[in-house]
MARDREN-715913 format. One line per 4 residues: number of its first residue (from 1); for each residue y, z negated, x negated of C-alpha. Coordinates in nm, 2 decimals, padded with zeros to 4 digits. Example, Ala and Ser with C-alpha at 12.3 -4.5 7.8 and 13.67 -1.06 7.14 Angstrom:
BEGIN
1 = -00.45:-00.78:-01.23 | -00.11:-00.71:-01.37
This chain:
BEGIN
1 = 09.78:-12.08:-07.61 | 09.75:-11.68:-07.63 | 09.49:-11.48:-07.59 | 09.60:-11.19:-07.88
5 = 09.40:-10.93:-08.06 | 09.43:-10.99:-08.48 | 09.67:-10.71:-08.49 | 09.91:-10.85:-08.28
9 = 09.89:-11.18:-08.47 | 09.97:-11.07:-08.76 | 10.27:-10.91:-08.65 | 10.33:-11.24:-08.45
13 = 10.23:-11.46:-08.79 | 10.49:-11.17:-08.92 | 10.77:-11.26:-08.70 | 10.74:-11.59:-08.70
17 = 10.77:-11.63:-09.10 | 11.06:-11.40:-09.12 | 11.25:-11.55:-08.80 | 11.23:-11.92:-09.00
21 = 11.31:-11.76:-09.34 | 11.56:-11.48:-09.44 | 11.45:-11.37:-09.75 | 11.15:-11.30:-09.62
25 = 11.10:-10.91:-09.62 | 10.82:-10.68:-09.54 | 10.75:-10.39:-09.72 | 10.49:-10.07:-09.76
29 = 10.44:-09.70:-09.64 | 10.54:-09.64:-09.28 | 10.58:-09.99:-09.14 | 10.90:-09.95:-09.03
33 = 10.98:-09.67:-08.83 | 10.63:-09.59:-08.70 | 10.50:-09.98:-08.78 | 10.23:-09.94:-08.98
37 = 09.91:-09.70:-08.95 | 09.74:-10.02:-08.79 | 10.09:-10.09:-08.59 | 10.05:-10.44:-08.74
41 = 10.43:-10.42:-08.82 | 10.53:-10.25:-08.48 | 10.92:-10.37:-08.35 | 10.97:-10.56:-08.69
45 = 11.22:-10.37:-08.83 | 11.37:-10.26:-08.47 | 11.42:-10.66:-08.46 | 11.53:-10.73:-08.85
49 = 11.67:-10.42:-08.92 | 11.57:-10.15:-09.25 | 11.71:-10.41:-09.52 | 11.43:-10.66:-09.45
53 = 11.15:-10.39:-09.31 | 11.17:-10.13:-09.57 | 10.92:-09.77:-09.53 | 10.87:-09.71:-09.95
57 = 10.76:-09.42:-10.11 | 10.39:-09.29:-10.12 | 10.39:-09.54:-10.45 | 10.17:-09.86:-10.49
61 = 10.25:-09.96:-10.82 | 10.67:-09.90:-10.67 | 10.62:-10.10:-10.41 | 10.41:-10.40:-10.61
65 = 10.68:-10.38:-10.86 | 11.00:-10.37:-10.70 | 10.83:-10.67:-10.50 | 10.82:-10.87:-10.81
69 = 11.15:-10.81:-10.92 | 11.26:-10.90:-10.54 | 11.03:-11.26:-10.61 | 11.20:-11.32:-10.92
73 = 11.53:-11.32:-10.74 | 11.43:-11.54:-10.48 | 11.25:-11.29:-10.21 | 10.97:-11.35:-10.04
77 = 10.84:-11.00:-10.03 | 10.52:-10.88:-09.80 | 10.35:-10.56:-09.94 | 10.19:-10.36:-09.69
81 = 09.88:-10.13:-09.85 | 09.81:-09.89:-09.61 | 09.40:-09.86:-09.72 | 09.24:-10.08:-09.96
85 = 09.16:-09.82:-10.19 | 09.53:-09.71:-10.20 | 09.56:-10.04:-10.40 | 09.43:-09.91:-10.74
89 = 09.75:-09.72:-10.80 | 09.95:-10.08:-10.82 | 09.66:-10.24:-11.00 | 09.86:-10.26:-11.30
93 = 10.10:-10.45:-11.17 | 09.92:-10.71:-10.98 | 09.72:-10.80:-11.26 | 09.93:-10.76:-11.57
97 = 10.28:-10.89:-11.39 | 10.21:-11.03:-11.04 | 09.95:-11.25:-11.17 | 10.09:-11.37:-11.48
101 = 10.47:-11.43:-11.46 | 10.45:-11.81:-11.25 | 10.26:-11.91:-11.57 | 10.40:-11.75:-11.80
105 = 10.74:-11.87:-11.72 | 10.54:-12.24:-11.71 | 10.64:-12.27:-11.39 | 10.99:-12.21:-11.38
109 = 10.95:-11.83:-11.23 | 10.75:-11.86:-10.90 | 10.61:-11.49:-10.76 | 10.59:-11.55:-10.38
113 = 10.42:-11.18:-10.27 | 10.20:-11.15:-10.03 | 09.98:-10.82:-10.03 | 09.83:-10.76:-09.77
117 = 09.52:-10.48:-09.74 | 09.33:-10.38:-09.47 | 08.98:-10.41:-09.62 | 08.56:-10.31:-09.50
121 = 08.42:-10.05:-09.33 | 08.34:-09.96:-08.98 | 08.61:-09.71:-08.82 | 08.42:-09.41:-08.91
125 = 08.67:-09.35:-09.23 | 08.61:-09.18:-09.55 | 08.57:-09.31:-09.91 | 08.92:-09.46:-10.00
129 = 08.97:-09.61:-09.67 | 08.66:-09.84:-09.60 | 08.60:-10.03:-09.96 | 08.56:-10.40:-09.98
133 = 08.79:-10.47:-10.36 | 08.80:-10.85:-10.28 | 08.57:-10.92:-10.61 | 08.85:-10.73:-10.83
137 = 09.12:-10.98:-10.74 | 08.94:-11.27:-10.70 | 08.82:-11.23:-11.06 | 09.21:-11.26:-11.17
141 = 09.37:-11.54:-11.28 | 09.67:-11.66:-11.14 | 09.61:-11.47:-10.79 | 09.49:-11.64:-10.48
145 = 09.25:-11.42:-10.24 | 09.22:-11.48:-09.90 | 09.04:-11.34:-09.59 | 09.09:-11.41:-09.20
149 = 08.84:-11.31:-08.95 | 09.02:-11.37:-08.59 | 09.34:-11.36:-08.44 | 09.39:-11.73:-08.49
153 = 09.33:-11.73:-08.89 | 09.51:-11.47:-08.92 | 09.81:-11.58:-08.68 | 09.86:-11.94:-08.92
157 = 09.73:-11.79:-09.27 | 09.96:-11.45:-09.28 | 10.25:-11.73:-09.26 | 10.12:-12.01:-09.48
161 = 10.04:-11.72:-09.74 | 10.39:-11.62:-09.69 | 10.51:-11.95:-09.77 | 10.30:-11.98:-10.08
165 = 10.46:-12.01:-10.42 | 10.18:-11.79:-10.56 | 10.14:-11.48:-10.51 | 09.84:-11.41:-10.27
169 = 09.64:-11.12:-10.21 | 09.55:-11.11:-09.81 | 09.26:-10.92:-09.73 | 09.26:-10.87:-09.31
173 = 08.90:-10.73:-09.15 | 09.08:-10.32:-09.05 | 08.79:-10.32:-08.81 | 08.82:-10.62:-08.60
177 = 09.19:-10.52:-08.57 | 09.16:-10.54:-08.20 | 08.92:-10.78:-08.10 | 09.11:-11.04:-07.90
181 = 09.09:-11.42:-07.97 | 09.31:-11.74:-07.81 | 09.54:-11.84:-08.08 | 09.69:-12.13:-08.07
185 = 10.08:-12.09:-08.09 | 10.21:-12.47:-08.14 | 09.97:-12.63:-08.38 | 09.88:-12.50:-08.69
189 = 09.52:-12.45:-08.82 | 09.39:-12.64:-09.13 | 09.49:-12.51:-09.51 | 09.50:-12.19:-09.63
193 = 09.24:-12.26:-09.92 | 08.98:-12.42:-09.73 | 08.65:-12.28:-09.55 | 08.54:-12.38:-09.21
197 = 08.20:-12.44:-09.00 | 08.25:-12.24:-08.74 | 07.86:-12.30:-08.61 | 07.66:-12.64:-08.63
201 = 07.34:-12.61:-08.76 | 07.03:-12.75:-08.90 | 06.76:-12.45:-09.00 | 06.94:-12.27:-09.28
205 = 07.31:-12.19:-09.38 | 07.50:-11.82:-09.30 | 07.82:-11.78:-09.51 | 08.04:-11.52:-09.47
209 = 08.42:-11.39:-09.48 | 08.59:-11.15:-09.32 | 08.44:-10.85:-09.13 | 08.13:-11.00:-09.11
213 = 08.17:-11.32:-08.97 | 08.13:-11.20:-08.67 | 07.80:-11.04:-08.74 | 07.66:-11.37:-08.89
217 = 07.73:-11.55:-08.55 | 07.57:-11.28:-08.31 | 07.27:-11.36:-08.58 | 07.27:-11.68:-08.54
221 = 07.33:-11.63:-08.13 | 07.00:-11.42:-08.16 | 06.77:-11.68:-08.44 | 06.87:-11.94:-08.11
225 = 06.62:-11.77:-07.89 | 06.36:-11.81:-08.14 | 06.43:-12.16:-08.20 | 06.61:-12.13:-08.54
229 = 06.96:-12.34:-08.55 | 07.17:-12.16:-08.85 | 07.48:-12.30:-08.91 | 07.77:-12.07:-08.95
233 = 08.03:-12.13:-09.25 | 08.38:-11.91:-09.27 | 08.45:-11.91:-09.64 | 08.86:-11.78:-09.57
237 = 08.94:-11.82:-09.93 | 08.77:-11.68:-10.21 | 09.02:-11.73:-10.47 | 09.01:-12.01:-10.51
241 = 08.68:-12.11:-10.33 | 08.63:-12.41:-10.09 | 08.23:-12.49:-10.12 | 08.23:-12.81:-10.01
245 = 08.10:-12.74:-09.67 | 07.89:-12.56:-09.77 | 07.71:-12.76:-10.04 | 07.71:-13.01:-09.82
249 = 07.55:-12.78:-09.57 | 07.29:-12.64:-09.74 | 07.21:-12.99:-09.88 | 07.11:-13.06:-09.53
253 = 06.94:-12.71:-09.49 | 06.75:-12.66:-09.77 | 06.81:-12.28:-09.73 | 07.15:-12.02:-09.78
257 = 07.21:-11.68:-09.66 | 07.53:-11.56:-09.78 | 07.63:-11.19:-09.59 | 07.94:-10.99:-09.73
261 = 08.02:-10.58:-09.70 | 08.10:-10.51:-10.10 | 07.84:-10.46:-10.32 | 07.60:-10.72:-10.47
265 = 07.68:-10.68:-10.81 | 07.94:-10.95:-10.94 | 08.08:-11.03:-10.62 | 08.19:-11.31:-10.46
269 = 07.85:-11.29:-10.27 | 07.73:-11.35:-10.60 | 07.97:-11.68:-10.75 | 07.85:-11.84:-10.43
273 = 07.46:-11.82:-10.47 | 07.52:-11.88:-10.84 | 07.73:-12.22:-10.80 | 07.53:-12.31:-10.50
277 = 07.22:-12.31:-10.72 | 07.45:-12.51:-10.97 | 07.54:-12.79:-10.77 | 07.25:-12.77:-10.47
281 = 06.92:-12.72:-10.68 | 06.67:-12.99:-10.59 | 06.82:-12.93:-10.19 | 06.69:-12.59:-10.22
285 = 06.37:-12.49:-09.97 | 06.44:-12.13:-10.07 | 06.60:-11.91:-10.32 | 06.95:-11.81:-10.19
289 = 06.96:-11.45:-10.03 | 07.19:-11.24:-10.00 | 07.30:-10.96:-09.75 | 07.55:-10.70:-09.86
293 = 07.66:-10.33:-09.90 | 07.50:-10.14:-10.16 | 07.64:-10.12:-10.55 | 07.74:-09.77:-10.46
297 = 08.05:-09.56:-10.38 | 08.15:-09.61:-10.02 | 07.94:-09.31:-09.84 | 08.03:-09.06:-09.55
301 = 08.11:-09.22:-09.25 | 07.86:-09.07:-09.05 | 07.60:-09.32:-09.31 | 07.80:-09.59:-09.30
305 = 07.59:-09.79:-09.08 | 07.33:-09.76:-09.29 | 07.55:-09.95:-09.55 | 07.73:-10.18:-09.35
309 = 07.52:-10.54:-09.35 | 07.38:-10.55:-08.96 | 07.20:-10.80:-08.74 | 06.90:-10.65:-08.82
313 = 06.89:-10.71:-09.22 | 07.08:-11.05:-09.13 | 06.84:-11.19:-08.94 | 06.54:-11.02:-09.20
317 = 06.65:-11.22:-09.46 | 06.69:-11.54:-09.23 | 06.31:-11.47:-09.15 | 06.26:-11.44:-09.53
321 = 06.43:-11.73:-09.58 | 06.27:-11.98:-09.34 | 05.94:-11.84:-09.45 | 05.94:-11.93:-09.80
């Protein structure tokens, strides 16, 4: 057992997968040499040397290709995007190569990538640098989207995704970068696809991902005081999604809360209320709220608390909720 900050167990999660497997490279803008703007790749390529931690140019769609073409030869190549909205350069060819070649080739050509993006709001950053693009990927076909939101996760998932014969895109939460957590070196946490309760409860359901996970446990922390047991669900993959703990959560609650940073509008904030209702109607209590960023462009920093989902409107529409 470690006590590490999620920074340092990626880079640990990092080490660990290329120490076990040679072809196994890591790739992106500035993480060798200075190791990454978030240091999440600090000492890797002092320790594997610049033909398995390679700097790249200032190019997304370079790097994304010239990881496929590395896949198709047998690499397992890790794509470090510096900002999540540095990602829309490579767009192109996550969509119309990454995500298609493993069935296109029927199976014969697997793509193992792993792109990773530091993703969300909250370091006082400017447009391009604080965007939540989960939705965007998740909506592709043939990708697989996950999110960690501790040390732990993200010690065990950065290495299962790595393993992965598809190619995954791997969102990591830039501002709970240093947050510390105890991670448990020896055994491994459960599957990468699945989501976890994190919080028993019996009052109403809080799902979240990501950068907001922690949020949704301080609210439910405060609803205790007033009596209101909320259980806490981690969703950690939203491509493809694990609901069964949460249906068979909020079939015991009668009422959902689901809390995410991106915009409302078609998000995966939205597939869960919508197949929630699907599968959980005559549980319902409630109709299933949601709290999120607005369906705008990222603003300055200096209003981005204002954007950013908070305790305040979390436990609003938890009070909504139990009040219907």
């Amino acid at each position: 057992m470690a006590t590490l900050t999620m920074a340092k167990a990626l880079n640990d999660g990092l080490r660990a997968a290329m120490e076990r497997d040679p072809k196994v490279l890591v790739m992106g803008e500035d993480v060798g040499k200075l190791g990454g703007v978030f240091r999440v790749t600090d000492g890797l390529q002092k320790d594997f040397g610049e033909q398995r931690v390679l700097d790249t140019p200032l190019a997304e769609s370079g790097i994304i290709g010239t990881a496929v073409g590395l896949a198709i030869r047998g690499f397992r190549p890790v794509c470090e995007i510096q900002f999540d909205g540095f990602v829309f350069p490579g767009y192109d060819q996550i969509v119309s190569q990454l995500a298609k070649l493993h069935f296109r080739s029927q199976g014969r050509v697997p793509v193992p990538v792993v792109v990773r993006i530091p993703f969300g709001g909250g370091i006082g950053a400017v447009e391009h640098h604080s965007e939540s693009p989960e939705a965007l990927f998740a909506h592709v076909a043939g990708l697989k989207v996950v999110a960690c939101s501790n040390a732990s996760d993200a010690y065990w998932m950065i290495q299962q995704a790595i393993e992965s014969d598809d190619p995954v895109i791997f969102f990591e939460p830039k501002r709970r970068y240093w947050e510390k957590a105890e991670v448990d070196l020896d055994l491994e946490s459960q599957p990468l696809h699945t989501s976890r309760v994190v919080r028993p409860g019996s009052a109403l359901t809080l799902v979240g991902y990501g950068p907001v996970l922690k949020t949704c446990l301080e609210a439910a922390t405060a609803a205790e005081a007033d009596g209101q047991d909320l259980e806490v669900i981690d969703l950690r993959t939203l491509s493809p999604l694990d609901l069964g703990p949460v249906y068979d959560s909020v079939r015991r609650t009668g009422r959902l809360v689901v809390v995410a940073e991106a915009p409302s509008e078609v998000s995966v904030a939205a597939e869960v209320a919508a197949k929630v209702q699907e599968r959980c109607f005559h549980s319902l209590e409630a109709p299933v709220l949601r709290v999120t960023g607005f369906d705008t462009p990222y603003p300055p920093s200096k209003c981005e608390d204002e954007y950013l989902p908070d305790l305040d409107r979390v436990l609003d529409a938890v009070d909504r909720s139990l009040a219907w």
